[in-house]
C-alpha positions in Angstrom: -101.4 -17.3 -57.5 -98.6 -14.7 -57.2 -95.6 -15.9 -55.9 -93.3 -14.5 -53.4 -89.6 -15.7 -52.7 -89.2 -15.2 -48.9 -85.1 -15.3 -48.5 -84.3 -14.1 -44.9 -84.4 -17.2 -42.6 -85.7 -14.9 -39.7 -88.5 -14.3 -41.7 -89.6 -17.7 -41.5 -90.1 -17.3 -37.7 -93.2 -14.7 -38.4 -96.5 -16.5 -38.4 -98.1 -13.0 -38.5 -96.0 -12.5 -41.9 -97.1 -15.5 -43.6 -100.5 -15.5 -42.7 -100.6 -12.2 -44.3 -99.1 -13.1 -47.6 -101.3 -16.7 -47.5 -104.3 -14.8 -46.5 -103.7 -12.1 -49.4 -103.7 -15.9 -51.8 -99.7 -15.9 -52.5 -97.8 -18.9 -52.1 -94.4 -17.9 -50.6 -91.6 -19.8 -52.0 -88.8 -20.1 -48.9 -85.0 -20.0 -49.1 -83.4 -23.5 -50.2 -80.2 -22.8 -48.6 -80.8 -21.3 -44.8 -77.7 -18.7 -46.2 -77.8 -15.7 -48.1 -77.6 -15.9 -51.5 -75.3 -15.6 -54.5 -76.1 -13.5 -57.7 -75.8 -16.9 -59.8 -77.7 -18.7 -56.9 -80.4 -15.7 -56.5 -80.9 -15.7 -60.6 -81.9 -19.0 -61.3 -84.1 -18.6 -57.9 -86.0 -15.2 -58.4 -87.3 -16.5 -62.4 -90.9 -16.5 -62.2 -91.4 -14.6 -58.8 -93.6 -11.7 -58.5 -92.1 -10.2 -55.4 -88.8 -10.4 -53.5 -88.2 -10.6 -49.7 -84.5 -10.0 -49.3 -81.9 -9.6 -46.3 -78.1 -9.5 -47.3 -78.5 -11.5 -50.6 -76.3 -10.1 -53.8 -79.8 -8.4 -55.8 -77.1 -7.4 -58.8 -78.6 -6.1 -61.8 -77.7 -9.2 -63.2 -80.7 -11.0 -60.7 -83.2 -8.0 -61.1 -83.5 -8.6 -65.1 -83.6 -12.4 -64.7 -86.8 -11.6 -62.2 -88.0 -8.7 -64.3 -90.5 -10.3 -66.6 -92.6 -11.3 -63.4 -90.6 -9.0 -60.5 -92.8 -6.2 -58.7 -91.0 -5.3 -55.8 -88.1 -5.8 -53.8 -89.0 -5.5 -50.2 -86.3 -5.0 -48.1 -86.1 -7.1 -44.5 -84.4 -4.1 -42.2 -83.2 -0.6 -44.0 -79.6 -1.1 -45.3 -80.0 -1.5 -48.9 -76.7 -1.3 -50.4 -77.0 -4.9 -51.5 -79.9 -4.4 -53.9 -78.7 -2.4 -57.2 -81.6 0.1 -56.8 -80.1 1.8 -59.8 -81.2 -1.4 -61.9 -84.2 -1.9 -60.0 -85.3 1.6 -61.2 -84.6 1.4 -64.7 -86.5 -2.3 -64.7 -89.8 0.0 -62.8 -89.6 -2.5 -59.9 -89.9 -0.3 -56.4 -87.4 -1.0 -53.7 -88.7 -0.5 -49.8 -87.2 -1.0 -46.6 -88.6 -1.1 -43.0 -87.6 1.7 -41.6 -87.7 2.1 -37.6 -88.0 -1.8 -37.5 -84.3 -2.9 -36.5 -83.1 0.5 -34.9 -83.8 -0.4 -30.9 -82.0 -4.3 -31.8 -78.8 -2.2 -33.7 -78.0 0.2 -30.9 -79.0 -2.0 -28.4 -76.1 -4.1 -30.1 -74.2 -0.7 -30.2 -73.8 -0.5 -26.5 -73.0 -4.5 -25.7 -70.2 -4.3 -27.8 -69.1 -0.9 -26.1 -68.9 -2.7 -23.0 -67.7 -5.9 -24.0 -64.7 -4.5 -25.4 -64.6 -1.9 -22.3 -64.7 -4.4 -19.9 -63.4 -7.4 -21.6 -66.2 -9.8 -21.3 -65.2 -12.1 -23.8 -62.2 -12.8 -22.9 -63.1 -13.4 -19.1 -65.9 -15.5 -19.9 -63.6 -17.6 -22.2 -61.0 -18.0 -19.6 -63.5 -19.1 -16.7 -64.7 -21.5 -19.0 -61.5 -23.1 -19.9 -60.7 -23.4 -16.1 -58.8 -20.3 -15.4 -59.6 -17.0 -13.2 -58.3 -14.0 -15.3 -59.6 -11.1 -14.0 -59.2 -7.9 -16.7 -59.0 -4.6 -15.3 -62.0 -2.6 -17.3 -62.8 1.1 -18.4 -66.2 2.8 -17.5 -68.6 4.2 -19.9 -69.5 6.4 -17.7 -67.3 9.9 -17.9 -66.0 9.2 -21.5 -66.8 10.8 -24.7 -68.9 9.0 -27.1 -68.9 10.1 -30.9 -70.9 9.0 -33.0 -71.1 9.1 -37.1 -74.2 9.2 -38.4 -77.6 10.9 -36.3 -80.0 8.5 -38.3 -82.9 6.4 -36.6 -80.0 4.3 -35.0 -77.6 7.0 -33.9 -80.5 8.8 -31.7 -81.1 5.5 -30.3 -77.5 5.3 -29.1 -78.1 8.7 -27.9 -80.2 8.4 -25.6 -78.7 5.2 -24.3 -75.5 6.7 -23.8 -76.7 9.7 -22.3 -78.4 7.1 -19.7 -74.7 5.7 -18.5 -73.6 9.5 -17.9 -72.0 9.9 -21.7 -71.0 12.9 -23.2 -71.9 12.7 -26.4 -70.5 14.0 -29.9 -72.0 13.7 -33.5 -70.3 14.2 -37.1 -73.7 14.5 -39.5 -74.9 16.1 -42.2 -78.0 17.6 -40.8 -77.8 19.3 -37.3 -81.2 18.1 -35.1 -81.3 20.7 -32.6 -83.6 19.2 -30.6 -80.6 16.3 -29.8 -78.9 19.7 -28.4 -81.4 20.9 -26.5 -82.5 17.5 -24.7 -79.1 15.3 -24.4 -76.4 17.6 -25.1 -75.4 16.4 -28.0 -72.5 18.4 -29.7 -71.3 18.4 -33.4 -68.0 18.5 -34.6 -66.1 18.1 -37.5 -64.7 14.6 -38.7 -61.1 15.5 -37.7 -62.7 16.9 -34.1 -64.4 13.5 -33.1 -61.5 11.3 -33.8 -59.3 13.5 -31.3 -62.0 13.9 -28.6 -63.4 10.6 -28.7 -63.4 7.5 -26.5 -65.2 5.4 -27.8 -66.2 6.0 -31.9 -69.3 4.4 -32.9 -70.1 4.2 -36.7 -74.0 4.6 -38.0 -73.3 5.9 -41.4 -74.5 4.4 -45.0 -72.1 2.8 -47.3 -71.7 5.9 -49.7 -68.7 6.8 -51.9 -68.2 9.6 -49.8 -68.3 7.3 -46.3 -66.8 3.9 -48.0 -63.2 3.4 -46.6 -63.6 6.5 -44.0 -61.9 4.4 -41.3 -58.6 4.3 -43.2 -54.9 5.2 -41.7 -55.4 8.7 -41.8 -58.4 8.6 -39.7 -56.9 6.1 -37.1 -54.1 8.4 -36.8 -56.1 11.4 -35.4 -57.7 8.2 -32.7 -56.6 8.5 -28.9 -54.3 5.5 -27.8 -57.3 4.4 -25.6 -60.3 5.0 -28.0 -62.6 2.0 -28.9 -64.0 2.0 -32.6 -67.5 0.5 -32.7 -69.2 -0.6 -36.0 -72.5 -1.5 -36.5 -73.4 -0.2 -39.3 -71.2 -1.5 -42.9 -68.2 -3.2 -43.2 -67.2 -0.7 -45.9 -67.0 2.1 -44.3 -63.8 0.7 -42.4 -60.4 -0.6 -44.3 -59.5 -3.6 -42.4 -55.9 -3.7 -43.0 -55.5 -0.4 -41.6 -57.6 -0.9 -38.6 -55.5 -4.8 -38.0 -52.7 -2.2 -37.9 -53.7 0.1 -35.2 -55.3 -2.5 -33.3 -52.3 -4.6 -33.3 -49.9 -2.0 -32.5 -51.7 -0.1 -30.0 -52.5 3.1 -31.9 -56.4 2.3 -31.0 -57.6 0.4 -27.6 -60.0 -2.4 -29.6 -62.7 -2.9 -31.6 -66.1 -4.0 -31.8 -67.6 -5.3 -35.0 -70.9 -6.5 -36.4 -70.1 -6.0 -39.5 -67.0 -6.6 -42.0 -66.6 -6.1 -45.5 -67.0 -9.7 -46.2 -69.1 -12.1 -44.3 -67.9 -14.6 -43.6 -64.4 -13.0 -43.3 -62.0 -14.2 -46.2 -59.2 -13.9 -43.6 -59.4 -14.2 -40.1 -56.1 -12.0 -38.7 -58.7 -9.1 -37.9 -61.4 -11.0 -35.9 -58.8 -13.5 -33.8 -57.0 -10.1 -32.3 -57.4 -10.5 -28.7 -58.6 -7.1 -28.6 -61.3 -7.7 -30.9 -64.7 -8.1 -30.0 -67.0 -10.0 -33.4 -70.5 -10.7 -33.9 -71.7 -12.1 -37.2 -74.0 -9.5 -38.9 -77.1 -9.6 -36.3 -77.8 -5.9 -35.3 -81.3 -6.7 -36.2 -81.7 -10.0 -35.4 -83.9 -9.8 -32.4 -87.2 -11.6 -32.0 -89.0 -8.1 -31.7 -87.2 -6.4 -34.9 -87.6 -9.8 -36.8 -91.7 -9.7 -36.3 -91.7 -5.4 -37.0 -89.6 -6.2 -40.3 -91.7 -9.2 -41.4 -94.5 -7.2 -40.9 -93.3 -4.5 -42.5 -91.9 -6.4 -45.7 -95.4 -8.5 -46.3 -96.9 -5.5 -46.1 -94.8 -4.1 -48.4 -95.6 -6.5 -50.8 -99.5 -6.7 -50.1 -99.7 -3.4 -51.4 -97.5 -3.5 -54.7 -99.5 -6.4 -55.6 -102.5 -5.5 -55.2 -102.0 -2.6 -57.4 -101.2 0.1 -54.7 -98.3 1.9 -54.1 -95.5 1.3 -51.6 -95.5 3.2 -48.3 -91.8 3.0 -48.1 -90.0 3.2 -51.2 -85.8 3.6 -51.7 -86.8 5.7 -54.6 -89.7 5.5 -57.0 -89.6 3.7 -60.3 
């Protein structure tokens, strides 16, 4: 009986996913800890699997060779992969795949909440009515402002179109120009430099790539209207968190909204406990819809693979 280690506790939640892998005769061996994994938690784990579900878990090399005698696949659970060392994976001729499409309503869903929480200071109010008080915060629209956005992937056309619906004007730094974004919402590309001056709010959908890690930096923040909102939803890395505690705390930048930080849990909680700092821990895709797509997705994933077929969604092929 093959056996599949299911890590993401989300996962769990899908009886269409299981019944798929238990119908297909694989026992699926579920994550002792309700967390995500360490590399030296994950190594001693993954020994004797034939297949890996995975969310935000440390895959290191390190964990793909102590799997590889057994280890067929690693199936993704959402599309950011830059937790698996595909690199390794390829040299060991295991397949990576991701579910692509599956979380991208759920992230820019999330994308626009935390633009208006940090416009109109939810949080806060909601904490203060709670605790007895009455502060009322005076607010900014969405409506009218400029929206720029890094990254025109799945997720950054979803945010598109949603910010087009509350009167947006919208501007895009990519590497590929989609012209029919132009032609239906407006959309208008800049440069890098260009978006950090025009912008009101900055909203992040880029990949965590030596050429995007660290992008957010001083330099960047610099160029950043006094009343501009920086919105990340996408990876911690592509933002240094010092500089950003900096600007937020001295009023070079408005606020921030982030799903994501470069560690998670924070080491340090300085960033995150700024009163003009809006956090959510890590759950663009953790909807009930986008948990049941990316179960889906991943079982099916792993169906294939082990059944001697080839994956319909691969990171790159072995």
């Amino acid at each position: 009986m093959a056996k599949v280690l299911a890590l993401p506790r989300s996962f769990s939640r899908s009886e269409e996913a299981k019944a798929l892998l238990e119908n297909a005769g694989m026992e699926i061996v579920w994550n002792p800890e309700g967390r995500p994994l360490k590399e030296s938690e994950l190594a001693e784990l993954i020994r004797g699997a034939d297949a890996l579900i995975t969310g935000i878990d440390e895959v290191t090399g390190k964990v793909l060779e102590a799997g590889a005698p057994t280890l067929k696949i690693v199936a993704k659970y959402g599309v950011g992969y830059d937790n698996i060392d595909v690199e390794a994976a390829t040299r060991l001729g295991i397949p990576v795949t991701v579910t692509p499409g599956a979380p991208t309503r759920s992230v820019a869903e999330l994308a626009m909440s935390l633009m208006l929480c940090v416009a109109r200071h939810i949080p806060q109010m909601n904490a203060s009515v709670k605790e007895g008080g009455w502060n009322r915060i005076t607010g900014t629209e969405l409506g009218g402002k400029v929206l720029g956005i890094v990254g025109l992937g799945a997720i950054g056309t979803e945010v598109v179109k949603r910010a087009v619906a509350f009167d947006m004007q919208v501007i895009a730094y990519s590497r590929n120009v989609r012209q029919e974004l132009v032609d239906r919402y407006g959309v208008k590309y800049v440069t890098l430099p260009e978006l950090y001056a025009q912008s009101d709010f900055i909203s992040l959908h880029a990949p965590a790539l030596p050429e995007t890690i660290g992008m957010i930096n001083k330099d960047a923040l610099r160029q950043m209207k006094k009343t501009a909102y920086l919105i990340n939803t996408a990876r911690g890395d592509l933002v240094v968190e010092e500089d950003l505690y900096e600007a937020l705390s001295t009023g070079q930048i408005a606020g921030a909204g982030l799903d994501t930080l470069i560690h998670e849990p924070p080491l340090h909680l300085d960033l995150v406990r700024l009163p003009n700092v809006v956090t959510s821990p890590h759950v663009g895709s953790n909807t009930v819809e986008a948990g049941y797509r990316m179960a889906r997705m991943a079982a099916e994933e792993v169906i294939r693979v082990l059944s001697g077929q080839q994956p319909k969604f691969p990171v790159r092929k072995p």
